[in-house]
C-alpha positions as CSV (number, residue, x, y, z in Angstrom):
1,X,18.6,-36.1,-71.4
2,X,16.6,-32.5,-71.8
3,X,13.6,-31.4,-71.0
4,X,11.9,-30.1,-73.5
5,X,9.2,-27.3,-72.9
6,X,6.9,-26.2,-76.8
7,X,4.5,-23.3,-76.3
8,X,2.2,-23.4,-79.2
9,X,0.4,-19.9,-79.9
10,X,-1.3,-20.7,-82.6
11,X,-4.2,-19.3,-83.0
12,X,-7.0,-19.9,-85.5
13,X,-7.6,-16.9,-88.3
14,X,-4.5,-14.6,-87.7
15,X,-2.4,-12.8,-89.6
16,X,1.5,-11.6,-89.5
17,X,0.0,-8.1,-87.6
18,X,-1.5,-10.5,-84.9
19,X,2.1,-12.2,-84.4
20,X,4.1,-9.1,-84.5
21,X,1.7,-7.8,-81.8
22,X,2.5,-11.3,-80.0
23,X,6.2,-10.8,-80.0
24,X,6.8,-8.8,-76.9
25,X,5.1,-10.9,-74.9
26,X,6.1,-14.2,-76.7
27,X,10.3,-13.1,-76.2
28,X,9.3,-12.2,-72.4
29,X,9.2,-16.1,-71.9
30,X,13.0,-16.1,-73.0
31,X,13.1,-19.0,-75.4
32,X,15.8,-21.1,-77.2
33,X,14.0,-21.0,-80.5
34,X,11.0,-19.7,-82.2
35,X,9.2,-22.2,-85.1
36,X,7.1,-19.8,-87.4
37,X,4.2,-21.2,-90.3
38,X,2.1,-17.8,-91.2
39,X,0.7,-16.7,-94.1
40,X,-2.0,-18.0,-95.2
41,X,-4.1,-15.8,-93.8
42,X,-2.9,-12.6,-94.4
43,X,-6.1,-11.4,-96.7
44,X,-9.0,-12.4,-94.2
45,X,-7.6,-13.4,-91.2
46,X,-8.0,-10.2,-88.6
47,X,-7.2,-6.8,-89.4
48,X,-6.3,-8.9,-93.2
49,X,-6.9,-6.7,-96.2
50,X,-10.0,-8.3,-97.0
51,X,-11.2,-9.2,-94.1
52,X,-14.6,-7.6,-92.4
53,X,-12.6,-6.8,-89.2
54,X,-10.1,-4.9,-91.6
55,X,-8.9,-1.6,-90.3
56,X,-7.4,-0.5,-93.4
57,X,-4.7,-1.6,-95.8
58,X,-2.1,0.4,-94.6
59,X,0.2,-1.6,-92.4
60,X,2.0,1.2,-89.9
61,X,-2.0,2.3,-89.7
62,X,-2.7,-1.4,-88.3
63,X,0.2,-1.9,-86.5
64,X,-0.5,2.0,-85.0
65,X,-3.7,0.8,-84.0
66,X,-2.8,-2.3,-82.5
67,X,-0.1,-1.0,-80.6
68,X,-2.7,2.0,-79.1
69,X,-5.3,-1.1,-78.2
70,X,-3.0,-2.5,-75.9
71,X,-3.9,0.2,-73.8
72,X,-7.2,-0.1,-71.8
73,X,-8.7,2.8,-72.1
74,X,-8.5,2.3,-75.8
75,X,-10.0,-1.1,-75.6
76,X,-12.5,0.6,-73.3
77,X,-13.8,2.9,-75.7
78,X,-13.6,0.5,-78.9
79,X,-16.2,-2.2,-76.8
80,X,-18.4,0.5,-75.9
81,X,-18.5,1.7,-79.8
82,X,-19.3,-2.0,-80.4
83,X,-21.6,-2.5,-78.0
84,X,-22.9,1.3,-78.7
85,X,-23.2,-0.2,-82.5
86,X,-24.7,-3.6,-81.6
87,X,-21.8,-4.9,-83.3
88,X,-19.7,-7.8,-81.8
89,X,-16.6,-9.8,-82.3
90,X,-18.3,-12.9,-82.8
91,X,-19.2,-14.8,-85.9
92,X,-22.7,-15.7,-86.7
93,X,-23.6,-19.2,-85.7
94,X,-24.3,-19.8,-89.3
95,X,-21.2,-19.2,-90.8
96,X,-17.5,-20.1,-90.1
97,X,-15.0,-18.1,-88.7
98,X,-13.3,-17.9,-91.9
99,X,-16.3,-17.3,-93.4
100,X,-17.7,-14.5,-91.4
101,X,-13.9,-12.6,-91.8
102,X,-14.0,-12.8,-95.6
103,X,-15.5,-9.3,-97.1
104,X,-13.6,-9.4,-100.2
105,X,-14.1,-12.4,-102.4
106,X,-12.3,-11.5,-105.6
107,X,-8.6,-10.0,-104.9
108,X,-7.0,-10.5,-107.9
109,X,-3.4,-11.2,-108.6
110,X,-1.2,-8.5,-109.0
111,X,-4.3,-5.7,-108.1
112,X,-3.2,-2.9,-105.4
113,X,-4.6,-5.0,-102.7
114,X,-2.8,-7.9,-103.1
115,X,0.6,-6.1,-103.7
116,X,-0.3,-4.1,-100.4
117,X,-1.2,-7.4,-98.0
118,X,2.1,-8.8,-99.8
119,X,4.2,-5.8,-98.8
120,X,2.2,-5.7,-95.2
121,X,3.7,-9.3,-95.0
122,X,6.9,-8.9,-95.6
123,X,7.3,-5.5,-93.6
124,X,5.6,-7.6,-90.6
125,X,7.8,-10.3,-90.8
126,X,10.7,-8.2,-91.1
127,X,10.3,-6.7,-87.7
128,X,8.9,-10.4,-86.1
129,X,12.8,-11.4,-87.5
130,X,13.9,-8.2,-85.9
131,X,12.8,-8.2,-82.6
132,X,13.8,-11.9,-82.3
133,X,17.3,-11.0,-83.5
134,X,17.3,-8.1,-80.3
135,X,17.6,-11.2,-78.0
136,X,19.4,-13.3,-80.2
137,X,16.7,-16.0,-80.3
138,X,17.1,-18.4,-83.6
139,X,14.1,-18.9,-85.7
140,X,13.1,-21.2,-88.2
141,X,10.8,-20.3,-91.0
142,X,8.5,-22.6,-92.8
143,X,7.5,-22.5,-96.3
144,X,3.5,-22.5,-97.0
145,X,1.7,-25.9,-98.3
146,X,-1.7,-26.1,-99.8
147,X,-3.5,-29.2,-101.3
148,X,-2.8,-28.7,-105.3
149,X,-4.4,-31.7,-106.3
150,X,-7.7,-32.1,-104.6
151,X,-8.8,-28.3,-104.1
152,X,-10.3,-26.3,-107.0
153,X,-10.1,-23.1,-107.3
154,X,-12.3,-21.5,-104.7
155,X,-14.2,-18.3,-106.7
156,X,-16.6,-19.4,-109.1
157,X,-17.3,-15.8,-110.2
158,X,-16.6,-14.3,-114.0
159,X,-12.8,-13.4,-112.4
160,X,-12.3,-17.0,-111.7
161,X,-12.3,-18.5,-115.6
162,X,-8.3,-17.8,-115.5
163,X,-7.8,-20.1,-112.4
164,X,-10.4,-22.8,-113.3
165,X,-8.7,-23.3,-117.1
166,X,-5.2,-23.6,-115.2
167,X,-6.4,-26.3,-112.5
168,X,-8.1,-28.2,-115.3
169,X,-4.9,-28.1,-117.4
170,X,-3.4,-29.3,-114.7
171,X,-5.2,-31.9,-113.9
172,X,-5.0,-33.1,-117.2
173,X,-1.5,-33.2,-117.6
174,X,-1.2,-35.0,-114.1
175,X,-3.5,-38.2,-115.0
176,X,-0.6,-38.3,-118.2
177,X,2.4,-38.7,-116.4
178,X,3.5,-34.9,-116.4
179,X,3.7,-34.6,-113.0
180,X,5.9,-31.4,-113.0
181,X,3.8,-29.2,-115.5
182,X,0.9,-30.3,-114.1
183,X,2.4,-29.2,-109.9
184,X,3.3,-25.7,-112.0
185,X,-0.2,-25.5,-113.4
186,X,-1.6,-26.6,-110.3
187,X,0.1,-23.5,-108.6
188,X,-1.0,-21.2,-111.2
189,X,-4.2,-22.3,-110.6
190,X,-4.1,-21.2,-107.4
191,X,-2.1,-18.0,-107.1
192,X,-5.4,-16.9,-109.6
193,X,-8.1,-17.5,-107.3
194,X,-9.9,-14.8,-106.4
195,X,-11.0,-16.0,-102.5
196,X,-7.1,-15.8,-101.4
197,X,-7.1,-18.3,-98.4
198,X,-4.5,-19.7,-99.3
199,X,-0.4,-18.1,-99.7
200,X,0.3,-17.4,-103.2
201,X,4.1,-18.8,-104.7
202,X,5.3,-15.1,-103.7
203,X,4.6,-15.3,-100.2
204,X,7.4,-18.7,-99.8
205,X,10.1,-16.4,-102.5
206,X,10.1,-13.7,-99.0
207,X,10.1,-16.7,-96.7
208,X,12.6,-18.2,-98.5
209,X,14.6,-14.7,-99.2
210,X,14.5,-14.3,-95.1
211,X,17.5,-16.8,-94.6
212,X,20.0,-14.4,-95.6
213,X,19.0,-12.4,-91.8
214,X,20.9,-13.5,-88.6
215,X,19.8,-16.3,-87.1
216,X,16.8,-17.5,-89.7
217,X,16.8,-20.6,-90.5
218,X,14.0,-21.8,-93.6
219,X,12.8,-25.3,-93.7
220,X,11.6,-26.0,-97.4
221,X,8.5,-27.7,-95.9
222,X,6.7,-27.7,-99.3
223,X,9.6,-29.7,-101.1
């Protein structure tokens, strides 16, 4: 007996800056509920710490930056550096997106990057639950899945040895039975991996940690 009207903004190889720079316009619309799944691409998505259209690491120096873009002139003079530079926002033919944002190919866990992007993520999401809570619009949060089973670790580079030793632990404790050492090994495996396209374990702990704010509402979608 409703009708039902879903506005998907998704938007291929995004980050939590890109959404939070979304939000105005996104709450202008005036809706009944907001369904978030972001993270994943917080290291090479755009303006992601490892990304080649990075602007820094510093997230009030992104989100400054993105906030001064929305004005033309600003836009103006950063395509005429581009074009001035023979630069351009588009990704050789060659390559895929993902691929042509990734600059970085060996963040390691725990290094001053990663604990950076992971504070930039929560500080982001933070003010996304915010600004949604200004207009009293409920959200619901999603935890972050990855394939365990089937993808290996994705850097093959002397940094990677950690995360390779854990997936094949892993997957030998799976084809015995031990299913739940093997799923923890199989997440160790990849929270080690140095091409980070995919959330660590720590990024679904400040998902999971945003329920206690007004109106957030997590759905264990991993479980």
């Amino acid at each position: 007996d409703y009708d039902i009207e879903v506005i998907n903004i998704g938007i291929s190889a995004v980050n939590s800056f890109t959404v939070l720079d979304l939000m105005p316009e996104v709450l202008e619309k005036d809706p009944d509920l907001l369904i978030i799944y972001m993270g994943h691409n917080e290291f090479y998505g755009v303006y992601g710490s490892g990304s080649t259209q990075s602007v820094g690491n510093q997230g009030w120096f992104v989100r400054t930056y993105l906030e001064l873009r929305s004005y033309r002139v600003v836009e103006m003079f950063r395509r005429a550096l581009l074009s001035f530079s023979g630069d351009t926002d588009a990704p050789p033919t060659d390559q895929s997106l993902m691929e042509s944002l990734s600059a970085d190919k060996s963040i390691s866990l725990d290094s001053p990057k990663y604990q950076q992007t992971r504070q930039n993520y929560q500080d982001n999401l933070d003010r996304i639950l915010a600004l949604a809570g200004q207009q009293n619009v409920p959200v619901f949060l999603s935890s972050l899945t990855s394939n365990l089973l089937d993808q290996p670790p994705l850097e093959q580079t002397e940094g990677g040895k950690e995360a390779n030793r854990l997936f094949k632990s892993a997957g030998s404790k799976f084809i015995t039975g031990d299913t739940l050492q093997a799923r923890n090994l199989f997440i160790q495996a990849k929270d080690h991996e140095g091409i980070r396209f995919r959330a660590t374990a720590e990024w679904n702990s400040v998902l999971s940690e945003a329920e206690e704010k007004q109106q957030v509402i997590f759905i264990d979608l991993e479980t």
